[in-house]
N, C-alpha and C positions, 0 to 999 in steps of 0.2 A: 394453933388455936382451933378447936373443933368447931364445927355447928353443931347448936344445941339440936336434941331430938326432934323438940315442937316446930324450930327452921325448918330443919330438913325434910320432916312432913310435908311441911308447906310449900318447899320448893321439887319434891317431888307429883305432888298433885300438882302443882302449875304445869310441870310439865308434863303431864299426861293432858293437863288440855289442850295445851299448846299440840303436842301428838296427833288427840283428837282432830282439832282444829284443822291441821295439816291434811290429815287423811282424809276427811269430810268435804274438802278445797279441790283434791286431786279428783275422787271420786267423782265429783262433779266436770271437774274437770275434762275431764275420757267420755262422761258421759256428752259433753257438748261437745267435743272433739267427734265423737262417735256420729253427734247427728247432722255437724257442719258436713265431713265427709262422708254423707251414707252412701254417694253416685260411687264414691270409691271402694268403702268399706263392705256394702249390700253385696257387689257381685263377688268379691274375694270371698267374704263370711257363706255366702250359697254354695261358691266353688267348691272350698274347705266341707262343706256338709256331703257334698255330693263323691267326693273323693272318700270320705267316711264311710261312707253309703257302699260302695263301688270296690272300696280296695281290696276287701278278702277275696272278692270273688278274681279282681287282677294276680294278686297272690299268689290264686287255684291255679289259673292258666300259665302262670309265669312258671311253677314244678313242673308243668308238663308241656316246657321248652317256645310255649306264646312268648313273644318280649309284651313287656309294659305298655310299649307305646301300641302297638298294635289290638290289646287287649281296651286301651284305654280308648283309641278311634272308633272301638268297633260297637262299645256301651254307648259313648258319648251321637255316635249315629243313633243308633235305636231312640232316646232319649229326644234327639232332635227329628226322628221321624213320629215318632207319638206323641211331639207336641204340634208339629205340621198336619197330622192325623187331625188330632183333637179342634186344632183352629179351624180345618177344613169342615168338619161337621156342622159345628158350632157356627161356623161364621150363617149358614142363611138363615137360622131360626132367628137368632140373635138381631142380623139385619132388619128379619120380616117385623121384629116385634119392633125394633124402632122408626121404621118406616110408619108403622101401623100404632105409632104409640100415643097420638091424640083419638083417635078412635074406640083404642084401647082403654083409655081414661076416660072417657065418655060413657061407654059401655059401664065401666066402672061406678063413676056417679049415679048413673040410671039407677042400679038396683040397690043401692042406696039412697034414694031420693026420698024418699020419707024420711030415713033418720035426717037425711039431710035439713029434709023442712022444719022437726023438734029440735033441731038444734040451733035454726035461726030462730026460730020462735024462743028459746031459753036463752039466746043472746040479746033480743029485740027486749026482752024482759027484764035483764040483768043492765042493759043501756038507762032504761028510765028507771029504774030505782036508784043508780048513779047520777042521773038529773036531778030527782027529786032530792036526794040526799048534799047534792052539792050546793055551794051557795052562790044566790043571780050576783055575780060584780058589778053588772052591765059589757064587760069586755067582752069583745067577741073571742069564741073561741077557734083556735086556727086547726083543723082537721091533716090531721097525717096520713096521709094514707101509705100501706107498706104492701110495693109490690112484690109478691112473692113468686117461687121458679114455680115452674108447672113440672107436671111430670115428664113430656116430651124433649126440655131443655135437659134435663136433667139426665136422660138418657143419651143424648146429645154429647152431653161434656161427658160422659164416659168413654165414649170412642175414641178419644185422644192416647186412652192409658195404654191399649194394649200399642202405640211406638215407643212407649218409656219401658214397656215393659220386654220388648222385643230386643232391644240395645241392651240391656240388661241380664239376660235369655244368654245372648251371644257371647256379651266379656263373660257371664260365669260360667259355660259352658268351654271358651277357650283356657281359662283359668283350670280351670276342671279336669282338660287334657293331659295340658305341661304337668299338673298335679300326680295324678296318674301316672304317666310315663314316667315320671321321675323312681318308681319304684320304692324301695328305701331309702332314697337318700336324704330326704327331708328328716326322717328319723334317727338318722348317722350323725346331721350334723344337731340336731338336738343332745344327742349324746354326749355329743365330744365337747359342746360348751359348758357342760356341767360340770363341776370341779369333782367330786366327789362319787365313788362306784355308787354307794346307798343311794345318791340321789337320781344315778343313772338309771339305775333299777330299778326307782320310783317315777320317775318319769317312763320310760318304757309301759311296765303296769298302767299308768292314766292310761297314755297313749292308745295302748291293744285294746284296755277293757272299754277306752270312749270309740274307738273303731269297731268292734262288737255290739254296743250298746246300739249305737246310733243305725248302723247299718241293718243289724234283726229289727227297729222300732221299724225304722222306713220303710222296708222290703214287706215285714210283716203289717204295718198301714196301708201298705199298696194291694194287698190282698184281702183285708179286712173292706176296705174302700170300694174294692171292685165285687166284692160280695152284697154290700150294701147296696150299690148302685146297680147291680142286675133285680133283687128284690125289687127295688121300690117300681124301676122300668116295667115288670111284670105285675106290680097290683097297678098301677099308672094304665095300663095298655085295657088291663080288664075292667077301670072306671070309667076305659071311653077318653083320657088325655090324649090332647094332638102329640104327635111325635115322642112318644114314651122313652124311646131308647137314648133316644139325645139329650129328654134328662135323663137318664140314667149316668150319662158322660156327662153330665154339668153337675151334678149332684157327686161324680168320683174327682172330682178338679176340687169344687168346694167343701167336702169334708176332709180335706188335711187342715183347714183350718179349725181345730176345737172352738166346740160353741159357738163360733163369731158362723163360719160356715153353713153351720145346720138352722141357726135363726135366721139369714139370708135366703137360704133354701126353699125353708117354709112359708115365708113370706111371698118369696116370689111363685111359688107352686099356690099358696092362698089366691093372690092376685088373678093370676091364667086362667083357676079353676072356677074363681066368678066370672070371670069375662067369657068363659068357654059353657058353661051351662046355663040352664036355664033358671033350674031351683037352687038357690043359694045353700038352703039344706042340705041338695047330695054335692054341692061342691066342693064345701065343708069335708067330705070324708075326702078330698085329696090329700090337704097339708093335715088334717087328722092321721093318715094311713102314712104317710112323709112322717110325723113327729113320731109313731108309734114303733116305726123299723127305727128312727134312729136311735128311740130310749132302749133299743132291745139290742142293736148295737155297743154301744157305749157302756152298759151295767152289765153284759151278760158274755157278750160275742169277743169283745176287745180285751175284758181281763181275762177269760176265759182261753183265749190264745196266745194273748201277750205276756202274762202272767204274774206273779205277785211284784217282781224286780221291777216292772214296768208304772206299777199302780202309785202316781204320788197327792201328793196335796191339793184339793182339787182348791182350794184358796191360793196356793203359791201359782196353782195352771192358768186362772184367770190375770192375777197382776203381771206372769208371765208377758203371755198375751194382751196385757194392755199397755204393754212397758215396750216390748218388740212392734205394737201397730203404732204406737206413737213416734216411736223412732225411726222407722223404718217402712210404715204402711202396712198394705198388706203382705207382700215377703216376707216382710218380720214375723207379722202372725204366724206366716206358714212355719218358720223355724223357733216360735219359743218356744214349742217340748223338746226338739232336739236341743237345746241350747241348754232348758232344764236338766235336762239327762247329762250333758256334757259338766255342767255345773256341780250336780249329784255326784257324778265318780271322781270330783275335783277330792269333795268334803269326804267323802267316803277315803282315800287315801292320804288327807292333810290332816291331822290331828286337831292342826288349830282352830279345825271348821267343820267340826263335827257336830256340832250346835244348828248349825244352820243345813249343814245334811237332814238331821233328824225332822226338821223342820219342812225337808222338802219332800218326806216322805208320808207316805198313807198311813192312816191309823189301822192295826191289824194288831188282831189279841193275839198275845205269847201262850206258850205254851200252860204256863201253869193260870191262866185267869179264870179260866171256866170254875177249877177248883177251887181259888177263893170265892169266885163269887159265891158258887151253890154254900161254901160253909159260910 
C-alpha cells in the first residue's frame, strides 16, 4: 500500500526540519565546544596559522637538502626573538604611562575642564526637571551611588594579560615546531584517509591553495604593516611626539588586527597628544595624521599589493572579527581574515557552498558592466 503524494510531501518536509533542527543543534554545538576549550583550541588554531604561514618557505629549504626540523627551529627563533625584541621596547613606555597614569588623567581632565563644567550644568538641569516632573510620595528617596573604575585601575588590570598571553605565545609556538618538522606528513596522512582519488585531489587543492593564500596574506601584512608604521613614526617624530618610533612598533603589533586595531590606535595616540601638548588644536593633528595614513593604507596601499583575490566583504570582515574576539579575544581578532580566507578556499572548491563563497567576497564589476550600463 503506497503513501499518498499529499503524505509523503509532508513527511518529507518534516524531515527536513528535523535535518534542520539537527544541524542548527550541532553548529552550536562546536561553537560552545569551541569556546569552553579556547586555552586548548586558541594555541593549536595559532600554531596551524603559523605553520601556513611558514611552510612554503620550509618547503624551499627542504629542495635544498635543510631538514624540516631545522628549517622550522630556525623561523620559530626569529619569531620568538622579535617578539622578545618588541616586548623589550615596549615594555618602559608602556610602564612609564601606567606608573604615570593618574597624572596622565588629570592632565587629561584639565583641558577639558570647561566641557566638563557644561556638562554638569546640562546634568544639574536634566536632575530638576526629573524632580519637578516626578511626583512628592512623601517617601524618601534612597540614592545609589555607582562607583565607577578610573583610568589608572584600568590600566592596572591590563598587566595581567601579557602572562596569559605569554603561556599562550609558548604552547603555539611549540605546536608550530613539531608542525613544521613534521614536513608532509600531516598531508600524507590526510590523503590516505580519504576514500576516493577525486577527493584526495580535492583535498590536496584546499590544502596548497589555503597554505598560499594564508601565507602571501600574512608575509604580505607584515610588510604592508611595517610600511605603515615607519610613516606614521616619521610624521609622529616631526609633530614633536615622545618616542615616535616605539609607536611606530605599537602601531605594527596593532594593525593586524582590522579595524578593531587602528580605532585603539587613535584613540590612544588622541589621548598622548592632549596630555603631551599644550594647544589641543595642534594635538588634534596627531590621531588626525594616524587616521589619514591608515585610510591611505587600507583603500589604496593593501588592495593595491594584496590584490583583487585578497579584497572580500568588508560586512562579512567585521562579524568575522566580532565572532573570533568574542570567542577567543583578542587572538581571535588577530586571526579572523585568515580564517576568512581559509573558509573562502573551503566554498570556492565545495560546490555546495558556493553561495556563501560568493557572499564572502568583494563586489567588483565584470567585465561586460560598464557596457550595459552606458547602453
Amino acid at each position: 500500500m503506497s503513501v499518498p503524494l499529499q503524505g509523503r510531501d509532508i513527511t518529507d518536509h518534516r524531515v527536513n526540519q528535523i535535518r534542520i533542527a539537527i544541524q542548527t543543534l550541532l553548529f552550536l554545538a562546536i561553537i560552545g565546544a569551541m569556546y569552553w576549550a579556547r586555552d586548548f583550541l586558541l594555541p593549536v588554531t595559532l600554531a596551524f596559522f603559523i605553520a601556513l604561514t611558514l611552510r612554503p618557505a620550509v618547503r624551499y629549504l627542504q629542495k635544498r637538502h635543510v631538514p624540516p626540523w631545522v628549517a622550522a627551529t630556525l623561523f620559530v627563533s626569529l619569531i620568538v626573538g622579535a617578539v622578545f625584541l618588541c616586548g623589550y621596547f615596549l615594555q618602559a613606555p608602556i610602564s612609564t604611562w601606567i606608573d604615570q597614569a593618574p597624572q596622565l588623567q588629570q592632565k587629561f581632565s584639565h583641558k577639558f575642564s570647561d566641557l566638563a563644567d557644561v556638562l554638569k550644568r546640562f546634568s544639574k538641569l536634566t536632575d530638576q526637571i526629573q524632580e519637578a516632573a516626578a511626583p512628592d510620595s512623601g517617601v524618601p528617596v534612597q540614592e545609589v551611588v555607582v562607583k565607577q573604575h578610573s583610568f589608572p585601575s584600568l590600566l592596572v588590570s591590563l598587566t595581567g594579560y601579557p602572562i596569559q598571553f605569554g603561556v599562550t605565545l609558548a604552547a603555539t609556538l611549540v605546536i608550530a615546531v613539531f608542525l613544521l618538522a613534521s614536513g608532509d606528513l600531516f598531508y600524507e596522512k590526510l590523503v590516505r584517509t580519504l576514500p576516493t582519488l577525486t577527493s584526495r585531489k580535492k583535498a590536496l587543492h584546499i590544502v596548497y591553495d589555503t597554505e598560499t593564500e594564508v601565507s602571501t596574506y600574512v608575509l604580505t601584512l607584515c610588510a604592508v604593516n611595517a610600511s605603515l608604521a615607519l610613516l606614521i613614526a616619521i610624521t609622529f617624530q616631526f609633530l614633536g611626539m615622545p618616542s615616535p618610533y616605539l609607536w611606530g612598533l605599537l602601531i605594527f603589533v596593532v594593525n593586524f588586527v582590522p579595524y578593531i586595531g587602528t580605532m585603539a590606535g587613535v584613540l590612544a595616540a588622541t589621548f598622548m597628544a592632549i596630555v603631551t601638548f599644550d594647544s589641543v588644536g595642534y594635538a588634534l593633528l596627531v590621531p588626525l595624521s594616524y587616521a589619514a595614513w591608515s585610510l591611505l593604507e587600507s583603500e589604496i596601499m593593501r588592495p593595491l599589493i594584496l590584490g583583487r583575490r585578497f579584497q572580500m566583504n568588508a560586512v562579512a570582515i567585521l562579524l568575522s572579527i566580532a565572532f573570533w574576539s568574542w570567542l577567543w579575544g583578542i587572538p581571535g581578532a588577530a586571526i579572523a581574515v585568515p580564517a576568512l580566507i581559509t573558509v573562502k578556499i573551503f566554498c570556492d572548491h565545495i560546490e555546495g557552498l558556493g553561495g556563501l563563497g560568493e557572499f564572502l567576497s568583494s563586489r567588483h564589476p565584470q567585465i561586460g558592466d560598464e557596457s550595459s550600463t552606458d547602453s
